[in-house]
PQR file with spaces between the fields and no chain letter, atoms N, CA, C, O and H, PARSE charges and radii, in Angstrom:
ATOM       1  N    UNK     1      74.721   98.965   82.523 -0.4000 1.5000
ATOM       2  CA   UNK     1      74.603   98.181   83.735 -0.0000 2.0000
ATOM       3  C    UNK     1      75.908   97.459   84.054  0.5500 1.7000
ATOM       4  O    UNK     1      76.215   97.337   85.240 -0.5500 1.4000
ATOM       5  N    UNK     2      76.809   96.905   82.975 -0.4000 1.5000
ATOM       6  CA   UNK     2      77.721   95.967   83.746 -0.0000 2.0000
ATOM       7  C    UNK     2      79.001   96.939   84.003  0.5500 1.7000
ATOM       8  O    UNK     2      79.974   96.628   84.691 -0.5500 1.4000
ATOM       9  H    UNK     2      76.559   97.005   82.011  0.4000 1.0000
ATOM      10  N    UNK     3      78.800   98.301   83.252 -0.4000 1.5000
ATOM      11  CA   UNK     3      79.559   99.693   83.917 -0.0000 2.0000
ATOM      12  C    UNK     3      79.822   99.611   85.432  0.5500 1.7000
ATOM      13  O    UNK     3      80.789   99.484   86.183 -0.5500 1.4000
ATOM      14  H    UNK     3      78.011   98.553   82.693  0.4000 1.0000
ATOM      15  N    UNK     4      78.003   99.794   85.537 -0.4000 1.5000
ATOM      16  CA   UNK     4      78.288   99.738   87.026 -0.0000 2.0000
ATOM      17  C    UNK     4      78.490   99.001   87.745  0.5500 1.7000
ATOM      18  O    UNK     4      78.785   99.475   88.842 -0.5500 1.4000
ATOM      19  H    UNK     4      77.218   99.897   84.927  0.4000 1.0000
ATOM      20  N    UNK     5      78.479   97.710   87.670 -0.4000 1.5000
ATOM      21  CA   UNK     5      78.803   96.451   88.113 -0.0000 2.0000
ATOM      22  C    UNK     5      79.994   96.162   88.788  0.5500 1.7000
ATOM      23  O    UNK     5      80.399   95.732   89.868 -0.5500 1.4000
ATOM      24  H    UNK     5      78.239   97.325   86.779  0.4000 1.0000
ATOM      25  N    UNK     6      80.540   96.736   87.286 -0.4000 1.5000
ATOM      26  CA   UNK     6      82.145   97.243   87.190 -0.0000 2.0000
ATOM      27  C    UNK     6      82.485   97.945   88.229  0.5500 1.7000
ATOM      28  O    UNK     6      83.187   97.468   89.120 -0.5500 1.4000
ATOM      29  H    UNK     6      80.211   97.085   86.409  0.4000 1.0000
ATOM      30  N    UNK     7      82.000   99.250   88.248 -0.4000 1.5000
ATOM      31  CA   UNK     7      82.750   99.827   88.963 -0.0000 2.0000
ATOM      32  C    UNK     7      82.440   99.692   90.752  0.5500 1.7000
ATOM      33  O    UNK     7      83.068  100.256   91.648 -0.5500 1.4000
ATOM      34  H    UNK     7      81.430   99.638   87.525  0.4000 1.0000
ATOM      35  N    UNK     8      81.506   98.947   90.853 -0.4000 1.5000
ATOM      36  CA   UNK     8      81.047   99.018   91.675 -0.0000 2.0000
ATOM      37  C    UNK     8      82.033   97.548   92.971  0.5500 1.7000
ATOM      38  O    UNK     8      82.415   97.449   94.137 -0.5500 1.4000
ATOM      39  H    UNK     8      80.996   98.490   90.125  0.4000 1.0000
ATOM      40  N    UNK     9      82.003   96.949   92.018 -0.4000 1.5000
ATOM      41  CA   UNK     9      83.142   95.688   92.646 -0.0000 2.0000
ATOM      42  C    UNK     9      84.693   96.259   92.457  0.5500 1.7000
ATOM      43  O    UNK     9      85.553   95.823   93.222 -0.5500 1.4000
ATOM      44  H    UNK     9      81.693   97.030   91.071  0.4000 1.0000
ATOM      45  N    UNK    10      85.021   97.152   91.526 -0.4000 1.5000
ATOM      46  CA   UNK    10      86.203   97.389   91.620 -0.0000 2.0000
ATOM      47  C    UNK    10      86.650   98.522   92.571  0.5500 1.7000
ATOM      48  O    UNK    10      87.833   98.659   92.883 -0.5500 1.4000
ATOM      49  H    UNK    10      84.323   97.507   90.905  0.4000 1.0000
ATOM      50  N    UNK    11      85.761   99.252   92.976 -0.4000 1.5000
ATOM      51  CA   UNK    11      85.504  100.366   94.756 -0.0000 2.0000
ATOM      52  C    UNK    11      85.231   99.564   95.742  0.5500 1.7000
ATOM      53  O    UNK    11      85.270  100.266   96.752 -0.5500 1.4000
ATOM      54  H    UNK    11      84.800   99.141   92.722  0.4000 1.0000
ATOM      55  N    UNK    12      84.974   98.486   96.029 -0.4000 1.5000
ATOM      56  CA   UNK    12      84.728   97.670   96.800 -0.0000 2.0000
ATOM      57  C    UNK    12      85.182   96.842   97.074  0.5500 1.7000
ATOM      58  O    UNK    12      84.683   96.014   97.835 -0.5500 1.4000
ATOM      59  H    UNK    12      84.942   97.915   95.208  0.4000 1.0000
ATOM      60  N    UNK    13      86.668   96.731   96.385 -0.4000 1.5000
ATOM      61  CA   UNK    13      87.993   96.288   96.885 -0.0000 2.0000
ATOM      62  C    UNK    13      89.226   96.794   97.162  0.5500 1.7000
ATOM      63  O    UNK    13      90.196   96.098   97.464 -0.5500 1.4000
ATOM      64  H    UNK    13      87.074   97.404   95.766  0.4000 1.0000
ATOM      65  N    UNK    14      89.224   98.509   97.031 -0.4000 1.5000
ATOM      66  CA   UNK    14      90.151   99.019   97.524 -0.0000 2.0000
ATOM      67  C    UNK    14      90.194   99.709   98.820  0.5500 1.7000
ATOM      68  O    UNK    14      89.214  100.231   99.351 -0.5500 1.4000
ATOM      69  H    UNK    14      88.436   99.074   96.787  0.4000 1.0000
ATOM      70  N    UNK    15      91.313   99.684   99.268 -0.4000 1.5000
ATOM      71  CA   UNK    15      91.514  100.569  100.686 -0.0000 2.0000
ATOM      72  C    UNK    15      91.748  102.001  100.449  0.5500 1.7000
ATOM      73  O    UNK    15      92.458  102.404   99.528 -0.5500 1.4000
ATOM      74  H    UNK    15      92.109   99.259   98.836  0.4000 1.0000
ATOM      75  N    UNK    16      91.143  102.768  101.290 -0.4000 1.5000
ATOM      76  CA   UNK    16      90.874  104.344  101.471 -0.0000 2.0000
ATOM      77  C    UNK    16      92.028  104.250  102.519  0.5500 1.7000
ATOM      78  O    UNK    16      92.321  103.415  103.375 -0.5500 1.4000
ATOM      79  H    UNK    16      90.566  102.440  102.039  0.4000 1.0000
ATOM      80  N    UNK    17      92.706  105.743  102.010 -0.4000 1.5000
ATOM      81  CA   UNK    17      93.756  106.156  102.842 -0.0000 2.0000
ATOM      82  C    UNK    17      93.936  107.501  102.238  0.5500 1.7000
ATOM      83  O    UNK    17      94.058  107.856  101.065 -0.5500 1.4000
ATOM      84  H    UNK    17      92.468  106.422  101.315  0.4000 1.0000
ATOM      85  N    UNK    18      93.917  108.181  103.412 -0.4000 1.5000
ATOM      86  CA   UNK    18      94.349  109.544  103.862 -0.0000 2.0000
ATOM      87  C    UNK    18      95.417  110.125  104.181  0.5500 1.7000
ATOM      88  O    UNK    18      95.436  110.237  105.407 -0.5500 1.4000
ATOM      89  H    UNK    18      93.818  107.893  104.365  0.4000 1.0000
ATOM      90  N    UNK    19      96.601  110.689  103.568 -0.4000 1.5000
ATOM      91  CA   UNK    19      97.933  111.082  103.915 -0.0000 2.0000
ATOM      92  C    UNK    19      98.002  112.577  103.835  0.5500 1.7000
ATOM      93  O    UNK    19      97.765  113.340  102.898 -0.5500 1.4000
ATOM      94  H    UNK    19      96.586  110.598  102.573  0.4000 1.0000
ATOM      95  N    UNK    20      98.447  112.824  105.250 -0.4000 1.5000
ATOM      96  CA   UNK    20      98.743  114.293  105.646 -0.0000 2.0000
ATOM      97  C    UNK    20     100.344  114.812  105.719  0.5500 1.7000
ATOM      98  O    UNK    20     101.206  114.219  106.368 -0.5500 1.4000
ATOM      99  H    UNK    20      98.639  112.204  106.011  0.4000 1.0000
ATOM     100  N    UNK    21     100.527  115.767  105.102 -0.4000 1.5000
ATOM     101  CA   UNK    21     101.857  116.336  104.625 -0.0000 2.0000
ATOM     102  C    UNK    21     101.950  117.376  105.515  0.5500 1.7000
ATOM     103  O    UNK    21     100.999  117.980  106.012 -0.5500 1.4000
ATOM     104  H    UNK    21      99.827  116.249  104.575  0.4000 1.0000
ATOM     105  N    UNK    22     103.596  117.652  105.781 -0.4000 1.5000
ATOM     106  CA   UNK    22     104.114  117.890  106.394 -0.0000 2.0000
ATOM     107  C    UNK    22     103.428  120.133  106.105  0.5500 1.7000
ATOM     108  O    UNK    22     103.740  120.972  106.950 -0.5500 1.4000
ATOM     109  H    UNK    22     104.369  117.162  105.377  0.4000 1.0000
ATOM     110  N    UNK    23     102.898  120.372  105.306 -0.4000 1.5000
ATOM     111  CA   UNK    23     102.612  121.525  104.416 -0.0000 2.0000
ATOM     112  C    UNK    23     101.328  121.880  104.902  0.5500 1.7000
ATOM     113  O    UNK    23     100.733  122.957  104.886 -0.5500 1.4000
ATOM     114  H    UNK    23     102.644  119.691  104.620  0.4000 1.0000
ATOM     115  N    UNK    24     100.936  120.461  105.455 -0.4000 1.5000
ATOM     116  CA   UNK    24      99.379  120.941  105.554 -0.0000 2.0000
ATOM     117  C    UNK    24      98.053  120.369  104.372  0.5500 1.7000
ATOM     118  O    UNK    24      96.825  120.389  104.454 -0.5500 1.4000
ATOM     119  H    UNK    24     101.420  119.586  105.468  0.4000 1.0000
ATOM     120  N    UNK    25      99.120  119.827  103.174 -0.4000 1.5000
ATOM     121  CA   UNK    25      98.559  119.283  101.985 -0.0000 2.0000
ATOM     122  C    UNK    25      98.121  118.002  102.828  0.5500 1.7000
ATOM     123  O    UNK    25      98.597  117.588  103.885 -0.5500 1.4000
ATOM     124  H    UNK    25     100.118  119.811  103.107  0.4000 1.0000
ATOM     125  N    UNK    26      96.767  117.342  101.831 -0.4000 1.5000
ATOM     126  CA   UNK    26      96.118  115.960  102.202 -0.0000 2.0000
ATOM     127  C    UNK    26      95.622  115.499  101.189  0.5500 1.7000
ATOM     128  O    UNK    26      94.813  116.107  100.488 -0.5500 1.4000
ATOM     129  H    UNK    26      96.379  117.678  100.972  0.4000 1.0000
ATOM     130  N    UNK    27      96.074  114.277  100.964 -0.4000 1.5000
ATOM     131  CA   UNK    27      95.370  113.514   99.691 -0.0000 2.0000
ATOM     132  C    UNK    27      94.784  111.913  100.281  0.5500 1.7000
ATOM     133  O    UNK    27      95.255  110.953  100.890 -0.5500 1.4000
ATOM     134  H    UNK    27      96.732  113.783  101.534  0.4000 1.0000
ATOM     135  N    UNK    28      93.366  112.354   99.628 -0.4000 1.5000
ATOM     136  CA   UNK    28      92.925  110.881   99.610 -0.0000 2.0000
ATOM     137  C    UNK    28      93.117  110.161   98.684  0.5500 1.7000
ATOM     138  O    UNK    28      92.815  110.706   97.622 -0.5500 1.4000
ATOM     139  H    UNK    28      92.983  113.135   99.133  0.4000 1.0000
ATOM     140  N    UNK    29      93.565  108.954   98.565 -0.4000 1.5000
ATOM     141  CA   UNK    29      94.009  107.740   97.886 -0.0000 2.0000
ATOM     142  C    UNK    29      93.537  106.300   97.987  0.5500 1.7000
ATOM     143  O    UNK    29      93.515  105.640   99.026 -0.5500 1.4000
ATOM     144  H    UNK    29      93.810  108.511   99.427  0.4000 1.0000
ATOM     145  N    UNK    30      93.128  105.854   96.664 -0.4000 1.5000
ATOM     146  CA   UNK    30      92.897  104.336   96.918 -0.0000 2.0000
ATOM     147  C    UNK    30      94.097  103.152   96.515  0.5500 1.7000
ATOM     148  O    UNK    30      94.496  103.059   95.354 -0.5500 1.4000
ATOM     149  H    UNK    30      93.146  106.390   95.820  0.4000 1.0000
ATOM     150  N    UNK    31      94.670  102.177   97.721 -0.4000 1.5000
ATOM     151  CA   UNK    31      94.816  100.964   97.502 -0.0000 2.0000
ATOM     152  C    UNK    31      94.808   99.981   97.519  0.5500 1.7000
ATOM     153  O    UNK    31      94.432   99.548   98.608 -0.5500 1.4000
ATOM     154  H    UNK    31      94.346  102.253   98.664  0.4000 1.0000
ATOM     155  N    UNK    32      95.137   98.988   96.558 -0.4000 1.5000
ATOM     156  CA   UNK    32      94.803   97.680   96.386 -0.0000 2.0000
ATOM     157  C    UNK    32      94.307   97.032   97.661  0.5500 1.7000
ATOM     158  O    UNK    32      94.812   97.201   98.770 -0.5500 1.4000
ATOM     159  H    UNK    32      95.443   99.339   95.673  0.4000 1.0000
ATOM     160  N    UNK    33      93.139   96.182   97.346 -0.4000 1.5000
ATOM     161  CA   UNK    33      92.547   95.794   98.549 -0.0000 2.0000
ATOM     162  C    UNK    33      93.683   94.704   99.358  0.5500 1.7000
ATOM     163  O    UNK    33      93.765   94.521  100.573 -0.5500 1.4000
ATOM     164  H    UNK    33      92.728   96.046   96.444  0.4000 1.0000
ATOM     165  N    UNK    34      94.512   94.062   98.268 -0.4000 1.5000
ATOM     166  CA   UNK    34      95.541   93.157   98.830 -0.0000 2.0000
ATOM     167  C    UNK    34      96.356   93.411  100.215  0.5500 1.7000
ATOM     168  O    UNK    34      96.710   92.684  101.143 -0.5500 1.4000
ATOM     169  H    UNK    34      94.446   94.211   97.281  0.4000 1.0000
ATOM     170  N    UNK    35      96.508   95.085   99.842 -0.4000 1.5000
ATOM     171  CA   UNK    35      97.475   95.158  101.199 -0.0000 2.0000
ATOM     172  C    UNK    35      96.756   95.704  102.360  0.5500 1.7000
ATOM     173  O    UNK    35      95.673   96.129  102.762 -0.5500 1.4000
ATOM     174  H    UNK    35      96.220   95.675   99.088  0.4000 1.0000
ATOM     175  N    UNK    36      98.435   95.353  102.786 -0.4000 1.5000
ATOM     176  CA   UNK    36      98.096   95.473  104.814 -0.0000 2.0000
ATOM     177  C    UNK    36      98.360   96.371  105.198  0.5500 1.7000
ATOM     178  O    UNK    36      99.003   97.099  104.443 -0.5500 1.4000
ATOM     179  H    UNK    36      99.315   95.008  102.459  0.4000 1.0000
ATOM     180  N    UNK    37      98.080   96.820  106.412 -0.4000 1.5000
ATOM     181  CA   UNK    37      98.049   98.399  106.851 -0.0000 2.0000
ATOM     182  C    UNK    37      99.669   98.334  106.955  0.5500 1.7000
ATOM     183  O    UNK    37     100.297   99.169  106.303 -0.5500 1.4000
ATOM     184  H    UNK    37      97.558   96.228  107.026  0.4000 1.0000
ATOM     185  N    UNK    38     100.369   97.404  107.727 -0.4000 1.5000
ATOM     186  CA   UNK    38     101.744   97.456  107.644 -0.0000 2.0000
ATOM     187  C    UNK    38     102.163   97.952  105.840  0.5500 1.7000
ATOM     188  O    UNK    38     102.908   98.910  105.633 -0.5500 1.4000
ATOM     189  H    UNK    38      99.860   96.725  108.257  0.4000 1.0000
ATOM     190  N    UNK    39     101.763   97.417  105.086 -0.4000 1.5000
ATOM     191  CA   UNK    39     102.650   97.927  103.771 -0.0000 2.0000
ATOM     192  C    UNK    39     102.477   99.228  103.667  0.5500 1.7000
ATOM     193  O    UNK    39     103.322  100.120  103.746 -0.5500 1.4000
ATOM     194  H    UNK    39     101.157   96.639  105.254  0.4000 1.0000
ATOM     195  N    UNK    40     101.181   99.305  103.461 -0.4000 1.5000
ATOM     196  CA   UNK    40     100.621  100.677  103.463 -0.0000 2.0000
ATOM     197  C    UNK    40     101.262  102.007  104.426  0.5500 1.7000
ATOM     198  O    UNK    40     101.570  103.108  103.968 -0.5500 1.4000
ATOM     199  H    UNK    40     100.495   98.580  103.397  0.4000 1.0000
ATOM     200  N    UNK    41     101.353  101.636  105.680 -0.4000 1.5000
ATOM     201  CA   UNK    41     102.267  102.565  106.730 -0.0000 2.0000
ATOM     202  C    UNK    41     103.752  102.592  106.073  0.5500 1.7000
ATOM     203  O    UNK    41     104.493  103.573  106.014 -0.5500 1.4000
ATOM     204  H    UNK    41     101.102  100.742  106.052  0.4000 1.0000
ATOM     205  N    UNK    42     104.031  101.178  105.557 -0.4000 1.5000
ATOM     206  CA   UNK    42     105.350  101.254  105.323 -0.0000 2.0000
ATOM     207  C    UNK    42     105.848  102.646  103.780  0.5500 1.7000
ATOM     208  O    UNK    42     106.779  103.449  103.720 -0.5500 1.4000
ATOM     209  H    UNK    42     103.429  100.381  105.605  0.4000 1.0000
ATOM     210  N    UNK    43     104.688  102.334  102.778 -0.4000 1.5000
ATOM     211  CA   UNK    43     104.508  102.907  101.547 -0.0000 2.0000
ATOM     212  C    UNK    43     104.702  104.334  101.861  0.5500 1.7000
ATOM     213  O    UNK    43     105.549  105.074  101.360 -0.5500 1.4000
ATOM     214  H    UNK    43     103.931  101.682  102.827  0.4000 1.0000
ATOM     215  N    UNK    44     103.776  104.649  102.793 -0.4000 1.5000
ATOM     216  CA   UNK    44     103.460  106.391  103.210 -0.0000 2.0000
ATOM     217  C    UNK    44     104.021  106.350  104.440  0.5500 1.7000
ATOM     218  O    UNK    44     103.256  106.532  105.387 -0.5500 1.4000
ATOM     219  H    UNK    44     103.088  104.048  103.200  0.4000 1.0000
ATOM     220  N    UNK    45     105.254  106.141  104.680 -0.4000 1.5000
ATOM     221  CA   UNK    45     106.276  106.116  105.548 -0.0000 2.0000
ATOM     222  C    UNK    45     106.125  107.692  106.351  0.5500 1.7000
ATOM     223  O    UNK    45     106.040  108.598  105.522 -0.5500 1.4000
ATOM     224  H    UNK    45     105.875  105.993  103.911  0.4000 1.0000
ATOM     225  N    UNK    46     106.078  108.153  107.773 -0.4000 1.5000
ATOM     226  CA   UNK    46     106.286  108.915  108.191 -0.0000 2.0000
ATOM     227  C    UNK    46     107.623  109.341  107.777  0.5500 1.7000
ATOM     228  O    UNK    46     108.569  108.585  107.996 -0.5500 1.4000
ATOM     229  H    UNK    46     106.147  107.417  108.447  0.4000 1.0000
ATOM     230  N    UNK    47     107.829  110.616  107.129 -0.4000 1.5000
ATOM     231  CA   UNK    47     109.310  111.039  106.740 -0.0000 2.0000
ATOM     232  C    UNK    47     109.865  111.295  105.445  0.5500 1.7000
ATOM     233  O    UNK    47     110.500  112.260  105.021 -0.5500 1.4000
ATOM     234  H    UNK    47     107.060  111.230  106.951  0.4000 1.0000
ATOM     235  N    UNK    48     109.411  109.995  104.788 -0.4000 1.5000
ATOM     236  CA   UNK    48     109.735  110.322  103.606 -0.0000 2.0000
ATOM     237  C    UNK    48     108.534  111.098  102.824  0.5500 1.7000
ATOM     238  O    UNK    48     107.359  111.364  103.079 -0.5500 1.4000
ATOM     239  H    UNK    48     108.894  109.211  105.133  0.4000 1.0000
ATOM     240  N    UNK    49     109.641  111.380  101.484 -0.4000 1.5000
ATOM     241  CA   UNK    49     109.454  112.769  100.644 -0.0000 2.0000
ATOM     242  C    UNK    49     108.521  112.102   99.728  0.5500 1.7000
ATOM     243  O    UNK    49     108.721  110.944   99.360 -0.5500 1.4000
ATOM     244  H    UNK    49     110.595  111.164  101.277  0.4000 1.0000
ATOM     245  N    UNK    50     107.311  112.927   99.272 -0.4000 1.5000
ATOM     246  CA   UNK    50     106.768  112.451   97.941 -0.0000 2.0000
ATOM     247  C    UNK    50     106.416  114.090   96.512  0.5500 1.7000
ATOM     248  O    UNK    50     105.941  115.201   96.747 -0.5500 1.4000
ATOM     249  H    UNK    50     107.149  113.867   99.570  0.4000 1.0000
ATOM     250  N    UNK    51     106.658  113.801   95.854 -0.4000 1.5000
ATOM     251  CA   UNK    51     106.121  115.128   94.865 -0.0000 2.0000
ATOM     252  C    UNK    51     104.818  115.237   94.531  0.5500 1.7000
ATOM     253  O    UNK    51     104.378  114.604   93.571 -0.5500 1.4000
ATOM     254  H    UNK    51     107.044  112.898   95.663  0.4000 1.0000
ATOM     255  N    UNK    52     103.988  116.100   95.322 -0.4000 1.5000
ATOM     256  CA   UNK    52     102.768  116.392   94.930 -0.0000 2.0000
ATOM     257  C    UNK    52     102.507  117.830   94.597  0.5500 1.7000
ATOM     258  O    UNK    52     101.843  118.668   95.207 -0.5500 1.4000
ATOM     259  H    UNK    52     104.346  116.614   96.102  0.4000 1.0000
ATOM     260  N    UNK    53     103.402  117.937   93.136 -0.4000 1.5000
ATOM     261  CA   UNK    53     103.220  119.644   92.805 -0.0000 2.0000
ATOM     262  C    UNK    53     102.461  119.022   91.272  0.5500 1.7000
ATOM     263  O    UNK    53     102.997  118.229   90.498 -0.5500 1.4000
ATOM     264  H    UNK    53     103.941  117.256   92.641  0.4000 1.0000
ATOM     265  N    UNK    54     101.419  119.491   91.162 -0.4000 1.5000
ATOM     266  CA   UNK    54     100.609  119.420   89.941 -0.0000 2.0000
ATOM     267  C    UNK    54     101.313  120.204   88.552  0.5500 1.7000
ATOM     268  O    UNK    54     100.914  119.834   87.447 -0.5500 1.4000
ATOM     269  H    UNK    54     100.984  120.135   91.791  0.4000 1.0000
ATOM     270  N    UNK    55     102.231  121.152   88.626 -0.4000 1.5000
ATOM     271  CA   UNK    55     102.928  122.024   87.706 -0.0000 2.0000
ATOM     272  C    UNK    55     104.366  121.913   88.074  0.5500 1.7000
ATOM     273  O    UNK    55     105.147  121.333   87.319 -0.5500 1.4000
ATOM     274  H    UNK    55     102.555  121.453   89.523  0.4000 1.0000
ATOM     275  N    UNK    56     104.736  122.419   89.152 -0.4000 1.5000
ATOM     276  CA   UNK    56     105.995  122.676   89.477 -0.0000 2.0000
ATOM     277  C    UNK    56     106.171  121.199   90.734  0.5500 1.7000
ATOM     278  O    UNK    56     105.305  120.812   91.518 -0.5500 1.4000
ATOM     279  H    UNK    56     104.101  122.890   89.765  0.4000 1.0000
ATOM     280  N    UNK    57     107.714  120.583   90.526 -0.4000 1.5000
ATOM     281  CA   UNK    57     107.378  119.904   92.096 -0.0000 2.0000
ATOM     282  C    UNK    57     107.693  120.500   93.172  0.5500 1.7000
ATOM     283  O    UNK    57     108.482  121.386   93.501 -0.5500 1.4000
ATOM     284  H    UNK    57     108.418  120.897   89.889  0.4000 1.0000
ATOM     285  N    UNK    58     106.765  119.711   93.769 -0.4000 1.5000
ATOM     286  CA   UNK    58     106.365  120.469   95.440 -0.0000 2.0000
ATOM     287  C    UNK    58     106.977  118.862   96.290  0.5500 1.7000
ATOM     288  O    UNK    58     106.323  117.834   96.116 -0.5500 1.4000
ATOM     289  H    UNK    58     106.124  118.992   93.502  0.4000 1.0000
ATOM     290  N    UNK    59     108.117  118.845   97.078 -0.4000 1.5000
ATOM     291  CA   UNK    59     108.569  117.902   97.705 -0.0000 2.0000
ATOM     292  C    UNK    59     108.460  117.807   99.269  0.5500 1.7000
ATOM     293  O    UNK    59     109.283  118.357  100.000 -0.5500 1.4000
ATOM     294  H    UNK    59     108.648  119.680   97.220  0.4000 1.0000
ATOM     295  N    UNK    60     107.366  117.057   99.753 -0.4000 1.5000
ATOM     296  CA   UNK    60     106.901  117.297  101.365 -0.0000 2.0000
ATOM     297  C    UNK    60     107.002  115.890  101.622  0.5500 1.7000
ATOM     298  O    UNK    60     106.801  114.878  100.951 -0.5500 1.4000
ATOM     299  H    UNK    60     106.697  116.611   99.158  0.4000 1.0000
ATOM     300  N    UNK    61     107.498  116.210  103.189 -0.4000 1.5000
ATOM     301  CA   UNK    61     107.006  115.015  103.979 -0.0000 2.0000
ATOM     302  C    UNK    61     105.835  114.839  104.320  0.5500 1.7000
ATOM     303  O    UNK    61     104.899  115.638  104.358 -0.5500 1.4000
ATOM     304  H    UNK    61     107.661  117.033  103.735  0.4000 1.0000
ATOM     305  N    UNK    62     105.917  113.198  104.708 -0.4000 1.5000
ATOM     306  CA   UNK    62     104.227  112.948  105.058 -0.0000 2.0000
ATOM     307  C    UNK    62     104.789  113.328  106.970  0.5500 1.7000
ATOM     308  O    UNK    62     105.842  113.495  107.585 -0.5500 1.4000
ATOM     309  H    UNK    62     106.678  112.549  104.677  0.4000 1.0000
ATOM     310  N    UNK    63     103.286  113.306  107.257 -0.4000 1.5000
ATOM     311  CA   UNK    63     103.344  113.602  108.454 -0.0000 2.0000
ATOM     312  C    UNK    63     102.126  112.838  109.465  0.5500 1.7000
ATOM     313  O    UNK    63     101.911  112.966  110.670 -0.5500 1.4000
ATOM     314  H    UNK    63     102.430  113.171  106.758  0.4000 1.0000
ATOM     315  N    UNK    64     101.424  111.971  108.381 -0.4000 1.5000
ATOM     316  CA   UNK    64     100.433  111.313  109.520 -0.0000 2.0000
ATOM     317  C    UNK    64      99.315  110.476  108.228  0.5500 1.7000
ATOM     318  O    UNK    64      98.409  110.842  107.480 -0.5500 1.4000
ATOM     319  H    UNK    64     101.599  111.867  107.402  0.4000 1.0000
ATOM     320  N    UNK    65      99.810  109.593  108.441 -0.4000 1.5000
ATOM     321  CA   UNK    65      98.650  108.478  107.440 -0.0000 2.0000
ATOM     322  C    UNK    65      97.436  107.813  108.200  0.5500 1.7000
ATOM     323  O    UNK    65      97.566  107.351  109.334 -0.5500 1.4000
ATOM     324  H    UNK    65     100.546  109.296  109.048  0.4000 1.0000
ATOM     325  N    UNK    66      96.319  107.798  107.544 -0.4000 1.5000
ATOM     326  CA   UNK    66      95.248  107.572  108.298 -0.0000 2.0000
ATOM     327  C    UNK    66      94.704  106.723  107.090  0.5500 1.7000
ATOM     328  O    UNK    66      94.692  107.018  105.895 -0.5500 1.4000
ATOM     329  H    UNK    66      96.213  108.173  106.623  0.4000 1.0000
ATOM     330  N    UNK    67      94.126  105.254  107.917 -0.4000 1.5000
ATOM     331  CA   UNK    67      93.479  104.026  107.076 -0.0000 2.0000
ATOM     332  C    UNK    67      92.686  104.156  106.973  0.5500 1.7000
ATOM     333  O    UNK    67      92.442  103.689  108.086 -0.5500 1.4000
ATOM     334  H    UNK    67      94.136  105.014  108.888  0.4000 1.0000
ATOM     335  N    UNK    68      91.464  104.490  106.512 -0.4000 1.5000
ATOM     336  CA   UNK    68      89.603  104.312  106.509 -0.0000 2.0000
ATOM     337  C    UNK    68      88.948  103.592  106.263  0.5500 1.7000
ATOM     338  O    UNK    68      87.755  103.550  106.564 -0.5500 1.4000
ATOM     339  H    UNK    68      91.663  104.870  105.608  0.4000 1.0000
ATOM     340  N    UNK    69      89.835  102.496  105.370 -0.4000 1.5000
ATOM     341  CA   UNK    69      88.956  100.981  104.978 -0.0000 2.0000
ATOM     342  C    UNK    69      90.035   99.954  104.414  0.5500 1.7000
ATOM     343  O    UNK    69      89.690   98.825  104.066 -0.5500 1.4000
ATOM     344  H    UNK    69      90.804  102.531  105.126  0.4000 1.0000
């Protein structure tokens, strides 16, 4: 029970965000409930490069960040 308690207050303070790559790749991501959509836009900057190659790196731009909570 205090598992879920746990986890249940600690999902219930982060922000959902959606970042779309320049590839066509999309990852959903949670952060800290602290920040602001400004950091957050600023973080997943239209333009800049991030490595999302699971084996090999794969270096894409983002191309469109979307907030959900």
């Amino acid at each position: 029970m205090i598992k879920t308690i746990y986890k249940k207050r600690f999902s219930e303070g982060l922000r959902e965000v959606e970042v779309i790559f320049d590839d066509g790749s999309i990852i959903k991501t949670s952060m800290a409930t602290n920040l602001s959509d400004e950091e957050i836009l600023d973080y997943y900057k239209v333009g800049k490069k991030f490595n999302i190659g699971s084996i090999d790196d794969k270096m894409v731009k983002v191309k469109k960040v979307n907030i959900k909570k």
